[in-house]
The first five atom37 places (N, CA, C, CB, O) and aatype in JSON, in Angstrom:
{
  "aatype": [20, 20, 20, 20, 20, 20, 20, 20, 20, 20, 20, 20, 20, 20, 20, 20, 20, 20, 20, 20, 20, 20, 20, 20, 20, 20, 20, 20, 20, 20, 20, 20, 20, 20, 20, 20, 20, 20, 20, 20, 20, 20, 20, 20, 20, 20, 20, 20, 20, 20, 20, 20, 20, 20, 20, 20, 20],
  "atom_mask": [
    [1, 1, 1, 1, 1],
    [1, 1, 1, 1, 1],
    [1, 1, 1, 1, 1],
    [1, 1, 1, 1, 1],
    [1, 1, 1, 1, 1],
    [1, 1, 1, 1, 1],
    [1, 1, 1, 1, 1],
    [1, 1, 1, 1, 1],
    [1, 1, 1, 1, 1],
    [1, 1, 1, 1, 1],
    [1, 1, 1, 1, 1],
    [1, 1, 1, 1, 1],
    [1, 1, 1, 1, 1],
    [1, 1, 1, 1, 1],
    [1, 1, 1, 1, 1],
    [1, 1, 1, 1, 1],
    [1, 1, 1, 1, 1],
    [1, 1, 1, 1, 1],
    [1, 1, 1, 1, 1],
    [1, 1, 1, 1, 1],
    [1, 1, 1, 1, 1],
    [1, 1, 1, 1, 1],
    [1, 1, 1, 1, 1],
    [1, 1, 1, 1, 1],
    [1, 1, 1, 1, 1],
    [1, 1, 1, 1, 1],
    [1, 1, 1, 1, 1],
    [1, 1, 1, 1, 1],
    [1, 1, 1, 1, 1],
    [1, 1, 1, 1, 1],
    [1, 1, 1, 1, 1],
    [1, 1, 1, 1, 1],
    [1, 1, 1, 1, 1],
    [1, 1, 1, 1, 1],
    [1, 1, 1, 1, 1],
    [1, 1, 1, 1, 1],
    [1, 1, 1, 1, 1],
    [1, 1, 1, 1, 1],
    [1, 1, 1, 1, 1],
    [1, 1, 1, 1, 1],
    [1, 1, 1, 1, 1],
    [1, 1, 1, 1, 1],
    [1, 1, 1, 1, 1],
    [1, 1, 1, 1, 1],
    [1, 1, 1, 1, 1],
    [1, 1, 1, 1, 1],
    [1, 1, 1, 1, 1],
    [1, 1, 1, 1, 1],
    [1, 1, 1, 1, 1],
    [1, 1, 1, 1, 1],
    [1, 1, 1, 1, 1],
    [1, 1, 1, 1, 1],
    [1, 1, 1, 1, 1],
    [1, 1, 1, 1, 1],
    [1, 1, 1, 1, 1],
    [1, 1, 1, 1, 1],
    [1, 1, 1, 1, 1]
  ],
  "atom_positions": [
    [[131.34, 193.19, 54.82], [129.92, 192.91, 54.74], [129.16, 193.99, 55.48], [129.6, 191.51, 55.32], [129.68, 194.27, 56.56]],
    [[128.26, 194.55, 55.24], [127.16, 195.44, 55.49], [125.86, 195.18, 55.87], [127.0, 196.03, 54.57], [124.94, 195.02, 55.07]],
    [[125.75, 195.13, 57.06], [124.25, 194.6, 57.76], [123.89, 195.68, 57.85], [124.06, 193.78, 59.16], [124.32, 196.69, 58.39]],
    [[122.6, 195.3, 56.97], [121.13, 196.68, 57.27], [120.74, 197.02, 58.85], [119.31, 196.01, 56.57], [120.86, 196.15, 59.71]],
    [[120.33, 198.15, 59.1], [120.01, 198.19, 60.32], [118.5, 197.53, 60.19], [120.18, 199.68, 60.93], [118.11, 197.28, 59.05]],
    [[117.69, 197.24, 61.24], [117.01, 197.19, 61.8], [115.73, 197.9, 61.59], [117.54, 197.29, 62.56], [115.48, 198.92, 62.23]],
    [[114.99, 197.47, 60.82], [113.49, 198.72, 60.75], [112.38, 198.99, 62.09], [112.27, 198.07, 59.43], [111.95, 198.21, 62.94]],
    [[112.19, 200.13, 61.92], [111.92, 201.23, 63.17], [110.07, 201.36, 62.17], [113.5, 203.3, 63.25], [109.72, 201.44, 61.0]],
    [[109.3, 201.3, 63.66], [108.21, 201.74, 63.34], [107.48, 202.35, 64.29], [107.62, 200.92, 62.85], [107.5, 202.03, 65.48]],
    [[106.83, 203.21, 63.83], [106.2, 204.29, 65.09], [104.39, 204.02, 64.85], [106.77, 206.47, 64.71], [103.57, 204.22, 63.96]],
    [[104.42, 203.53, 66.02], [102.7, 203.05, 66.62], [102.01, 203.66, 67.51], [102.56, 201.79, 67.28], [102.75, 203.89, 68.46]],
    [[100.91, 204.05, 67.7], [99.99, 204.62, 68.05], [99.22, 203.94, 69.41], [99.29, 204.73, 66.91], [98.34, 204.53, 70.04]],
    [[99.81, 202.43, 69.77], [99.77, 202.1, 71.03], [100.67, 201.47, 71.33], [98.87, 201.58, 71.4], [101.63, 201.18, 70.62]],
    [[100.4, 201.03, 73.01], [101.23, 200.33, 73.67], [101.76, 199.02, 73.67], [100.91, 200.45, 74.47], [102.64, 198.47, 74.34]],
    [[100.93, 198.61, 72.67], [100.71, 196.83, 73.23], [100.75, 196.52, 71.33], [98.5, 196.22, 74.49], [99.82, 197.13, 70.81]],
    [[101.56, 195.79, 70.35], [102.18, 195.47, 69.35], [102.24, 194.02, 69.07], [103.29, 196.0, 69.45], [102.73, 193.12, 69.76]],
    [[101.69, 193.97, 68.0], [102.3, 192.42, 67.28], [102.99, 192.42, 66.37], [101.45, 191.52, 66.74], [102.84, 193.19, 65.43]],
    [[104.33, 191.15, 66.47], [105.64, 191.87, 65.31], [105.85, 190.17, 65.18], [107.48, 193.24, 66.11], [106.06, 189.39, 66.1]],
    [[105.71, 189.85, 63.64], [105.63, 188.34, 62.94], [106.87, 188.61, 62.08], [104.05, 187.88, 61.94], [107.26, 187.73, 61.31]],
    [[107.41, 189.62, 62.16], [108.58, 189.52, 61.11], [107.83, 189.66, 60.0], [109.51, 188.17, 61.05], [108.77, 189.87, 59.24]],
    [[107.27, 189.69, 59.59], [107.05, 190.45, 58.16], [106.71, 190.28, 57.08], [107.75, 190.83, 57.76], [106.0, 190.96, 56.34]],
    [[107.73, 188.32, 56.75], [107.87, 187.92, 56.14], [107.3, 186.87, 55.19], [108.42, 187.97, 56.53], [107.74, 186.34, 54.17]],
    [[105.91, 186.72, 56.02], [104.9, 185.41, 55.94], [105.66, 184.3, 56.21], [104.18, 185.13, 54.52], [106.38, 184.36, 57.21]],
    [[105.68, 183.3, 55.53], [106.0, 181.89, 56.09], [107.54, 182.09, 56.7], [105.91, 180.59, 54.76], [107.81, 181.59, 57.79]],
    [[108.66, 182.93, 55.86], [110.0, 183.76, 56.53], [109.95, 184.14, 57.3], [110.56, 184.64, 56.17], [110.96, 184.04, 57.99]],
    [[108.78, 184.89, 57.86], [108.76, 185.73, 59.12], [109.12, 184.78, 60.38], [107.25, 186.45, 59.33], [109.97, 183.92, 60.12]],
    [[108.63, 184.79, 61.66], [109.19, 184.41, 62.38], [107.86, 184.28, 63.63], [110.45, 185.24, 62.44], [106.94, 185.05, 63.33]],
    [[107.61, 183.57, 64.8], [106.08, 183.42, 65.56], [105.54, 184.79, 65.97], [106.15, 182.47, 67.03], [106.31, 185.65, 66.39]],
    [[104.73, 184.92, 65.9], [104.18, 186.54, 66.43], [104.0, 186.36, 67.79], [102.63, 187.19, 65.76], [103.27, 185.64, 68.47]],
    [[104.88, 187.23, 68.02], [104.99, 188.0, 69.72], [104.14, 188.92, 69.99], [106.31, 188.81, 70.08], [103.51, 189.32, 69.01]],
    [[103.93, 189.3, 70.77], [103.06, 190.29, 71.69], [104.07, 191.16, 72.73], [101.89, 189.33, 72.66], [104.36, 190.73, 73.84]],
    [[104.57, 192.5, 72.19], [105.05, 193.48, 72.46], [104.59, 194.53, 73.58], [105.1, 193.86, 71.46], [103.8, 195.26, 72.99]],
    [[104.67, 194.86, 74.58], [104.77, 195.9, 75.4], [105.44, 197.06, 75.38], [105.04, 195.55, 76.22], [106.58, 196.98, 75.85]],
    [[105.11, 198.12, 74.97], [105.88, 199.29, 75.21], [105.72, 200.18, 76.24], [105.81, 199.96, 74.28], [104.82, 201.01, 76.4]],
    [[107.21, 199.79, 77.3], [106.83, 200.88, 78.55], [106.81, 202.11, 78.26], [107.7, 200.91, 79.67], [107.71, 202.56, 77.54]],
    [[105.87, 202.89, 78.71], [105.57, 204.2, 78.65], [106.6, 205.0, 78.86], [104.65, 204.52, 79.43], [106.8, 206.13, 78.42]],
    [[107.19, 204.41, 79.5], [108.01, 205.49, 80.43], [109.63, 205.66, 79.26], [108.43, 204.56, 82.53], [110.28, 206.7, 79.15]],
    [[109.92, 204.39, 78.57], [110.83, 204.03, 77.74], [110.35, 205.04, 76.12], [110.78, 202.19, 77.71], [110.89, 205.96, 75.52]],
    [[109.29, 204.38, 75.95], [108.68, 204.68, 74.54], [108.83, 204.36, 73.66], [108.67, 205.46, 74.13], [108.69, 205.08, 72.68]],
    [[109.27, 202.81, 73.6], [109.95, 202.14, 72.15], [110.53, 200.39, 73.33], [111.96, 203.66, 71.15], [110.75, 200.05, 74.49]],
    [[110.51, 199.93, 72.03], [110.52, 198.09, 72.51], [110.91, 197.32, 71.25], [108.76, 197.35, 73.06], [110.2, 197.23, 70.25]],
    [[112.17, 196.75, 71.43], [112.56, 195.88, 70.17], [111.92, 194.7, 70.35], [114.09, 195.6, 69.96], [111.41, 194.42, 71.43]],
    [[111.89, 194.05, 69.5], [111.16, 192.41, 68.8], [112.36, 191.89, 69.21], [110.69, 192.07, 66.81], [113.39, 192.36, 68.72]],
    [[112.45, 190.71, 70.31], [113.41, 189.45, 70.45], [114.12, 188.52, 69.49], [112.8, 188.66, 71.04], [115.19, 187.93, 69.62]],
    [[112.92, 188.55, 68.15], [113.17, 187.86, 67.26], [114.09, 188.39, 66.12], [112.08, 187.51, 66.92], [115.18, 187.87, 65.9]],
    [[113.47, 189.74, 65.19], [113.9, 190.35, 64.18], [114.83, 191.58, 64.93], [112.66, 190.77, 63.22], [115.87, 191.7, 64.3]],
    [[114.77, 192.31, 65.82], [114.96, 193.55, 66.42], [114.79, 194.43, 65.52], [116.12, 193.74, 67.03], [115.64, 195.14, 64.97]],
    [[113.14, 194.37, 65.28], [112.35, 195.82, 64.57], [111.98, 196.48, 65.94], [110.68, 195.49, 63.41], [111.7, 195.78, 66.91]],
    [[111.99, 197.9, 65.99], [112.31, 198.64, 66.71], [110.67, 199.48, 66.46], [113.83, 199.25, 66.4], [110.25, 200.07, 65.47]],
    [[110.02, 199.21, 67.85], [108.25, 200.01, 67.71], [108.66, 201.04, 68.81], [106.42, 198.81, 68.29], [109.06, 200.75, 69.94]],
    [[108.51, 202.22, 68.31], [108.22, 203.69, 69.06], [107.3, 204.44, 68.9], [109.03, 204.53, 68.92], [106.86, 204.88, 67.83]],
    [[106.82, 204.72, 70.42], [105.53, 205.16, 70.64], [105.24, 206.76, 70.16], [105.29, 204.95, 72.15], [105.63, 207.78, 70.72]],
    [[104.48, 206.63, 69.01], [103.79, 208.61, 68.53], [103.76, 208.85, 69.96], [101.7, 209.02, 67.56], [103.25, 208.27, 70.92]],
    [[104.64, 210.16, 69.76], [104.45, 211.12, 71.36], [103.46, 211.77, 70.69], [105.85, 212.29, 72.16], [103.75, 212.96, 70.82]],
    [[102.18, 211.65, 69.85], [101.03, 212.53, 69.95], [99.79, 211.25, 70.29], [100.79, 213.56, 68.32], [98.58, 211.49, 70.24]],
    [[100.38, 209.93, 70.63], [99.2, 208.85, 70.69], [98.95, 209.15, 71.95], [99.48, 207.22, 70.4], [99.72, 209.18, 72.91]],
    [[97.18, 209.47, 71.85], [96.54, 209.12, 73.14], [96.39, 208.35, 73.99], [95.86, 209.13, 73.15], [95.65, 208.62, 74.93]]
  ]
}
């Protein structure tokens, strides 16, 4: 069996909302933090993967 990885998205701030995706499938929308210092923060729920544009102001 072959599990897909994980979709990766690159955002333009720090602070993220991730519902899974799916509408009623999806899953409760969280409120994401991305430490600066890290630059990327998986979802607890789905583990979609948000990394921070190193050109975001």
């Amino acid at each position: 069996m072959i599990i897909d990885a994980p979709e990766t998205k690159t955002v333009d701030t720090t602070r993220v909302a991730c519902d899974g995706g799916e509408g009623p499938l999806g899953h409760p929308r969280v409120w994401l933090q991305i430490p600066e210092d890290i630059g990327w923060v998986e979802c607890p729920y789905c583990d979609c993967k948000y990394v921070l544009n190193p050109d975001a102001a």
